[in-house]
C-alpha positions as a Python dict, from the first residue, in 0.01 Angstrom:
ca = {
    (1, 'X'): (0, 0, 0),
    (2, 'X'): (-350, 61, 98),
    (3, 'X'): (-608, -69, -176),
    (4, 'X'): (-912, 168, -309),
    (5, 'X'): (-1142, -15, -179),
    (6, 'X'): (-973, -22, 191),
    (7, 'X'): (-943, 387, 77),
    (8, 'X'): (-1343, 402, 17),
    (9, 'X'): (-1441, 254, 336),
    (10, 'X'): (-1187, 513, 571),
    (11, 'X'): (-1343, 753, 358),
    (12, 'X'): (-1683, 686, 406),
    (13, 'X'): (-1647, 592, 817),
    (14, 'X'): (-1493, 947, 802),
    (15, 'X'): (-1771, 1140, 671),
    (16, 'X'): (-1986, 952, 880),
    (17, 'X'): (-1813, 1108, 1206),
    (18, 'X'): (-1755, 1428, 1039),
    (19, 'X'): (-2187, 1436, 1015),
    (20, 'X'): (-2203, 1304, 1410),
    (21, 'X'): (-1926, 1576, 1511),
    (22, 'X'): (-2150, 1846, 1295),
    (23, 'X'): (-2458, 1695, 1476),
    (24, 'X'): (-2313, 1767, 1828),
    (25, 'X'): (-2168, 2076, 1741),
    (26, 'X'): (-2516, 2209, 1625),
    (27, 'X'): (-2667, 2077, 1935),
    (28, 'X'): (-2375, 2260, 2192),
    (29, 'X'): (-2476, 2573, 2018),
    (30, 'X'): (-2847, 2538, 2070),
    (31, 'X'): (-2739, 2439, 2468),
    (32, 'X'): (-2550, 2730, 2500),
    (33, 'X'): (-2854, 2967, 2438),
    (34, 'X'): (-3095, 2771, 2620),
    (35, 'X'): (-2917, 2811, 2934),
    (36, 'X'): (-2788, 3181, 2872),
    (37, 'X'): (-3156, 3226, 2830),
    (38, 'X'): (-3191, 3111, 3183),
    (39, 'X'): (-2940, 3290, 3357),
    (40, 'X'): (-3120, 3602, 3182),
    (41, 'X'): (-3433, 3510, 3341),
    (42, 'X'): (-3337, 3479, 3698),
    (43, 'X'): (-3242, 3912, 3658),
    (44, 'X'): (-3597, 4015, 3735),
    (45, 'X'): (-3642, 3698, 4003),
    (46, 'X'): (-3298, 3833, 4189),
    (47, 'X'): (-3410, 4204, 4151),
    (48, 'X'): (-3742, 4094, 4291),
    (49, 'X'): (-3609, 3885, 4571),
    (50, 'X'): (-3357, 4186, 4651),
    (51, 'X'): (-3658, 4436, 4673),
    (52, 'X'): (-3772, 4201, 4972),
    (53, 'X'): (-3460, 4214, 5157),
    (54, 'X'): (-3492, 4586, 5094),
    (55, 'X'): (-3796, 4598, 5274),
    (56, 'X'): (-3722, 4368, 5528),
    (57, 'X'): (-3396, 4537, 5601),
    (58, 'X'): (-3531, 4861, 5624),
    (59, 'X'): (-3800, 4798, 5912),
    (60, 'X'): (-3570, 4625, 6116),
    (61, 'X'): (-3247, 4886, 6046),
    (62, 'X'): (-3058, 4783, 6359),
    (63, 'X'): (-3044, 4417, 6231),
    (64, 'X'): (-2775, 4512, 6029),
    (65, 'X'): (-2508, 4564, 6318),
    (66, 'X'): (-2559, 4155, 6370),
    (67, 'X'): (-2374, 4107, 6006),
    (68, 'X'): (-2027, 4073, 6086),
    (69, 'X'): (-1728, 3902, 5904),
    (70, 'X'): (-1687, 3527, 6083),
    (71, 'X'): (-1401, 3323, 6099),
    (72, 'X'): (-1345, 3052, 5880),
    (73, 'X'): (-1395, 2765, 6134),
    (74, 'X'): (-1497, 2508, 5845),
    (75, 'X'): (-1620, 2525, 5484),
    (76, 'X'): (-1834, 2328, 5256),
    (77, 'X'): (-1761, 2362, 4881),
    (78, 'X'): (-1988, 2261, 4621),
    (79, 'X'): (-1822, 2180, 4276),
    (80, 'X'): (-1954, 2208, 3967),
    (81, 'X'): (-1848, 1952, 3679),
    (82, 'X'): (-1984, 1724, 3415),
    (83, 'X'): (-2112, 1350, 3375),
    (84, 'X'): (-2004, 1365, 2986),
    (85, 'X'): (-1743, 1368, 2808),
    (86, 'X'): (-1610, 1557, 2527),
    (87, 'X'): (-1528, 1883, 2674),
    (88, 'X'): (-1208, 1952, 2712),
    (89, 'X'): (-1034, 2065, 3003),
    (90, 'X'): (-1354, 2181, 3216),
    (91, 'X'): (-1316, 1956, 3506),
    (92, 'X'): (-955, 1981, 3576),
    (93, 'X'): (-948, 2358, 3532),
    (94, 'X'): (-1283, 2350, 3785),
    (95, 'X'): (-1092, 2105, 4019),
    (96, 'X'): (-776, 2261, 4009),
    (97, 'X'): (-939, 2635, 4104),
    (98, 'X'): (-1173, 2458, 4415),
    (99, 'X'): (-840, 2300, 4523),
    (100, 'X'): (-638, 2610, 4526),
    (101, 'X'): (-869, 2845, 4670),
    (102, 'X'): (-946, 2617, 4966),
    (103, 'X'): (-590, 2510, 5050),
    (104, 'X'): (-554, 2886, 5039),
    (105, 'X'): (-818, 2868, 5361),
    (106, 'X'): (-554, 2674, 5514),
    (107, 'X'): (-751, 2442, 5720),
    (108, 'X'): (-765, 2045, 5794),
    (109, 'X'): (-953, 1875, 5536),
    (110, 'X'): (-1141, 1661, 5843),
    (111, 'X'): (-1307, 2060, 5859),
    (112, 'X'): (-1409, 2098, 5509),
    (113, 'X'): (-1661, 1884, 5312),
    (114, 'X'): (-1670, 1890, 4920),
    (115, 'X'): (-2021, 1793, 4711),
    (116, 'X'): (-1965, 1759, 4356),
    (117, 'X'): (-2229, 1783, 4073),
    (118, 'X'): (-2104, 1565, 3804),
    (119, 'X'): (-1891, 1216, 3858),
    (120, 'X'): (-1585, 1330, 3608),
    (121, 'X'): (-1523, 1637, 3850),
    (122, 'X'): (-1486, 1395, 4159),
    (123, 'X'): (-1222, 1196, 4000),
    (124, 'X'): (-998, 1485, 3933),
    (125, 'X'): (-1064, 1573, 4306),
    (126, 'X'): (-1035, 1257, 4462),
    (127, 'X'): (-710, 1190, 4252),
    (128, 'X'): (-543, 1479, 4446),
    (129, 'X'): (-655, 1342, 4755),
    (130, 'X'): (-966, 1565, 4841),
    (131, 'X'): (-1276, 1314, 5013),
    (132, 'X'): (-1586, 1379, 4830),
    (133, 'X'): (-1928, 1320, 5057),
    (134, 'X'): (-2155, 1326, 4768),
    (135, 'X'): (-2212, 1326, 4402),
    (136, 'X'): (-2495, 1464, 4258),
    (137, 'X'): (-2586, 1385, 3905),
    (138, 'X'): (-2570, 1698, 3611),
    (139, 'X'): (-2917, 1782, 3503),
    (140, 'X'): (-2977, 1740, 3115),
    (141, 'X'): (-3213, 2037, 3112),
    (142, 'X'): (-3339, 2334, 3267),
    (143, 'X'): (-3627, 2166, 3365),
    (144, 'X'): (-3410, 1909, 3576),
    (145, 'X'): (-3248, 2208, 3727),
    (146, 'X'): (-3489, 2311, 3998),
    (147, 'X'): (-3579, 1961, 4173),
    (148, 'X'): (-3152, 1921, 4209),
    (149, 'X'): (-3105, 2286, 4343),
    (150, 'X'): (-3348, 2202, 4607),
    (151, 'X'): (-3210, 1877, 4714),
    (152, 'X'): (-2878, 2136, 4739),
    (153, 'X'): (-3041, 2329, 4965),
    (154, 'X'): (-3123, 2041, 5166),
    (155, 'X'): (-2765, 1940, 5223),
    (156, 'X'): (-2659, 2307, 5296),
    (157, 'X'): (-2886, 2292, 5592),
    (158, 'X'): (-2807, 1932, 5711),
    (159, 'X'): (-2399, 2091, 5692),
    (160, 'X'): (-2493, 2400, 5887),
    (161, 'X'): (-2727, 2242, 6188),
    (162, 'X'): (-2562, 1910, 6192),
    (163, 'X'): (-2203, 1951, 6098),
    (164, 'X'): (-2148, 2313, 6225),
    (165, 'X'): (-2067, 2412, 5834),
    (166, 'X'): (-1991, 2779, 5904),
    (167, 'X'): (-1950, 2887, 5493),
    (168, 'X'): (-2032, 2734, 5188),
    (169, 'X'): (-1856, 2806, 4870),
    (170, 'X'): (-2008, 2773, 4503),
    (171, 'X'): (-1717, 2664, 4240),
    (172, 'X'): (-1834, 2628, 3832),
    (173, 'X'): (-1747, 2764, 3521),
    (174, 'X'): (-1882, 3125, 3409),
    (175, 'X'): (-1993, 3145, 3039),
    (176, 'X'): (-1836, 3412, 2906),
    (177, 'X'): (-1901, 3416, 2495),
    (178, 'X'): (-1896, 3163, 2208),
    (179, 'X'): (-1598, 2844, 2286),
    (180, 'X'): (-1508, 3056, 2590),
    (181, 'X'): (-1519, 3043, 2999),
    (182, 'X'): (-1339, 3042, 3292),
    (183, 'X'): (-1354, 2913, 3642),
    (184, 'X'): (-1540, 3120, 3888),
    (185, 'X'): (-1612, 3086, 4252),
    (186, 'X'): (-1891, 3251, 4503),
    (187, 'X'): (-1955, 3260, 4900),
    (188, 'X'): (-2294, 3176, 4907),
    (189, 'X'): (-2279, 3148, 5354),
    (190, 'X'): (-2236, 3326, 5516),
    (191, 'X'): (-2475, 3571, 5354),
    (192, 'X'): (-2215, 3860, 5240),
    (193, 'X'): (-2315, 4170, 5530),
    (194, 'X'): (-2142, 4429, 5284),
    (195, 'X'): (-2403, 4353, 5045),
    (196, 'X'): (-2720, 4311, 5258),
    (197, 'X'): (-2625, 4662, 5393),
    (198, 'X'): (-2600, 4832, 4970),
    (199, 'X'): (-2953, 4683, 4992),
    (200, 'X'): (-3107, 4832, 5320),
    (201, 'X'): (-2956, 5202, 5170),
    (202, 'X'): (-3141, 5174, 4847),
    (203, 'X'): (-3380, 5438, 4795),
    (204, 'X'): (-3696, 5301, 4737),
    (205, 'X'): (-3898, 5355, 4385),
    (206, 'X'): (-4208, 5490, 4523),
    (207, 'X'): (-4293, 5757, 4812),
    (208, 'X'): (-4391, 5464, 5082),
    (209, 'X'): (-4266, 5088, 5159),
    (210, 'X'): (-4448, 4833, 5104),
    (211, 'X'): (-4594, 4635, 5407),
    (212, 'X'): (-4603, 4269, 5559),
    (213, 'X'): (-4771, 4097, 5845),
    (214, 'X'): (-4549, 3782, 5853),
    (215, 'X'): (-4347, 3725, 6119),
    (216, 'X'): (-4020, 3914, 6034),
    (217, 'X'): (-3807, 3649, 6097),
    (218, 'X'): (-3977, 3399, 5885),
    (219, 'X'): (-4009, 3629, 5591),
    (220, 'X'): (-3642, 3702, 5673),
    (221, 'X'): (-3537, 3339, 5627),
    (222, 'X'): (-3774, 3318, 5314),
    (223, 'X'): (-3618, 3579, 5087),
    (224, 'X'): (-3253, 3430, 5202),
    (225, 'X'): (-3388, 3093, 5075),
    (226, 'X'): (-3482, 3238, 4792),
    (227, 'X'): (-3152, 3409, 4734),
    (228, 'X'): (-2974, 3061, 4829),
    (229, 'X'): (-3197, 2914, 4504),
    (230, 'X'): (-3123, 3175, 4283),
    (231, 'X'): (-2722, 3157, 4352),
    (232, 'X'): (-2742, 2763, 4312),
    (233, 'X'): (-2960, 2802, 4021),
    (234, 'X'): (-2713, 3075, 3834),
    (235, 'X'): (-2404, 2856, 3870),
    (236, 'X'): (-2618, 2544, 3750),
    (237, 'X'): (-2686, 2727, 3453),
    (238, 'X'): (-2365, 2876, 3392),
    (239, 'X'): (-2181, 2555, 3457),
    (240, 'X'): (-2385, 2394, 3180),
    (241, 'X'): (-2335, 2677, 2946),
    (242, 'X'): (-1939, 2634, 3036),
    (243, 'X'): (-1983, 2246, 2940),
    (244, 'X'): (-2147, 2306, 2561),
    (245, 'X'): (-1941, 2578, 2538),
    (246, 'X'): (-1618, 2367, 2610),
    (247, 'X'): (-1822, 2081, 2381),
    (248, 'X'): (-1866, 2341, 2086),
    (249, 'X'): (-1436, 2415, 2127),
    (250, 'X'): (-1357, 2031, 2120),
    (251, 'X'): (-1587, 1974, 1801),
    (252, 'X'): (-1485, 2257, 1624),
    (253, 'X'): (-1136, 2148, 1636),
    (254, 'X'): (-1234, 1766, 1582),
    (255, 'X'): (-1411, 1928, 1298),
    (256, 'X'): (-1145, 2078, 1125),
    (257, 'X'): (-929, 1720, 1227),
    (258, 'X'): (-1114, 1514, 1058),
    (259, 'X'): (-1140, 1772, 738),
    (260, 'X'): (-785, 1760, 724),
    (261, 'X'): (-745, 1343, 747),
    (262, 'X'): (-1057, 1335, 480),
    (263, 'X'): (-836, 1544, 281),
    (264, 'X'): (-562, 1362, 261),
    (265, 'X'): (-778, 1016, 226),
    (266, 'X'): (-911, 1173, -98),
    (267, 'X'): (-559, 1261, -181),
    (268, 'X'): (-474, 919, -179),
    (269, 'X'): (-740, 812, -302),
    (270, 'X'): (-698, 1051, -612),
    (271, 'X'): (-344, 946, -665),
    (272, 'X'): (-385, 541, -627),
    (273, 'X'): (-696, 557, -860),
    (274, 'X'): (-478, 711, -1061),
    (275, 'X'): (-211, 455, -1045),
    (276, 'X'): (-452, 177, -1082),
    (277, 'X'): (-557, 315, -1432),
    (278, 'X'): (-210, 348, -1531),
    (279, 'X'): (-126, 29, -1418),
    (280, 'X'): (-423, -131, -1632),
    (281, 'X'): (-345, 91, -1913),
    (282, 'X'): (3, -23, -1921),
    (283, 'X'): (-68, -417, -1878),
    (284, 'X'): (-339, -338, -2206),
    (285, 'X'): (-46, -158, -2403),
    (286, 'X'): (186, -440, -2326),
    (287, 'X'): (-50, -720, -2396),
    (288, 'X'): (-136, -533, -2729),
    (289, 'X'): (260, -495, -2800),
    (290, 'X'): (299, -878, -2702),
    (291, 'X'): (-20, -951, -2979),
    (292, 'X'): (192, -792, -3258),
    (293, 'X'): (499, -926, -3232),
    (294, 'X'): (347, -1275, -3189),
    (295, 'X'): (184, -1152, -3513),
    (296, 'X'): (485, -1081, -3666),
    (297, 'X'): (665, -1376, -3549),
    (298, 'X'): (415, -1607, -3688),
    (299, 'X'): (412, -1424, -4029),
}
């Protein structure tokens, strides 16, 4: 039987992780706005970087016959995980939907190269057999998010000129509210024709187009850089979201866990106190008893 004071200290180490639990629940909810903020804010960057293709489409229309579906000849997936723990079942339900929808390609792994941002995501990955060329660390804030999309970027164009990558394919987690995400994937190359031509029809706000005196081609290749940054930059942002939001679901329930076992510590607590008292009340009755009839005895 456990003593009180054994009792007190389970109690007490407890509460302690109940208040570290509270802490990093507090702080997943703060995460979880900071980076919806973000994803807000890239709305007027993409609307501004789609207003260039707009204008850039529309002065050279016949461009747009060159956008054509291509084969799949090899693919390049970039997978979004974590480097911490605590959060549930992100990186297998991540892993699991990159695995799928590229064995769904159908194509010899020798033609497709994975990159994976976060080491817990590569292990799931690598586990079912899937070679891994690089890991790229999680950034901790939005600040770190930027300097890590561009060295992205970088490796995109080293796969495409060097390795003949023919399209890339984003794979994270999408925010969707509170606790709650779900796996989400996006072509980012090649650059989706279907979609550059809903931009070149767009009917522009004013009476007259704006006008450049760049080299077309350059400024072309700018604004789908920029695109590339804002894509890489969105699932950053909603993959980190997705990990406090999973963070927030595995406290809350550790939460109400450890509420429950400090429930039933009191409990027993309560209960052997209570035993302790009667005990000591008893031996005091007893010894009193034992007094009298020595009393009596002796009389």
């Amino acid at each position: 039987m456990q003593t009180i004071e054994s009792l007190k200290r389970k109690i007490k180490s407890a509460e302690d992780l109940l208040s570290v639990v509270k802490t990093m629940k507090a702080l997943a909810a703060v995460s979880i706005r900071q980076y919806q903020r973000s994803v807000e804010s890239l709305s007027d960057y993409n609307r501004t970087v789609e207003m260039g293709l707009q204008v850039a489409l529309q002065a050279r229309r016949e461009i747009m016959a060159g956008f054509q579906t291509e084969a799949v000849g090899s693919v390049g997936a970039i997978v979004f995980g974590t480097d911490q723990g605590l959060c549930g079942q992100l990186n297998e339900q991540v892993a699991s939907h990159a695995l799928d929808t590229v064995n769904a390609m159908r194509f010899k792994k020798e033609d497709s190269l994975m990159l994976t941002v976060g080491m817990r995501v590569s292990g799931y990955l690598e586990d079912a057999g899937q070679p891994i060329v690089e890991t790229i660390a999680t950034p901790s804030s939005t600040a770190g998010i930027t300097p890590v999309v561009q060295d992205i970027i970088l490796a995109i164009e080293d796969w495409h000129f060097r390795r003949q990558i023919s399209h890339v394919l984003l794979f994270y987690c999408e925010y969707l509210s509170g606790a709650s995400y779900r796996p989400h994937s996006v072509r980012l190359l090649p650059v989706d024709g279907e979609w550059l031509r809903k931009i070149a029809k767009k009917k522009w706000s004013s009476r007259t187009l704006p006008i450049f005196t760049m080299d077309w081609e350059k400024l072309f290749s700018a604004l789908i850089r920029e695109y590339l940054f804002v894509s890489l930059y969105r699932a950053f942002a909603e993959s980190l979201a997705s990990e406090s939001a999973s963070r927030l679901a595995s406290m809350q329930n550790a939460e109400k866990n450890i509420g429950e076992r400090l429930d039933d510590l009191h409990s027993q607590f309560h209960r052997q106190r209570q035993m302790t008292i009667t005990e000591e009340l008893l031996d005091i009755v007893a010894g009193f008893e034992a007094l009298e009839v020595r009393k009596t005895s002796v009389g």
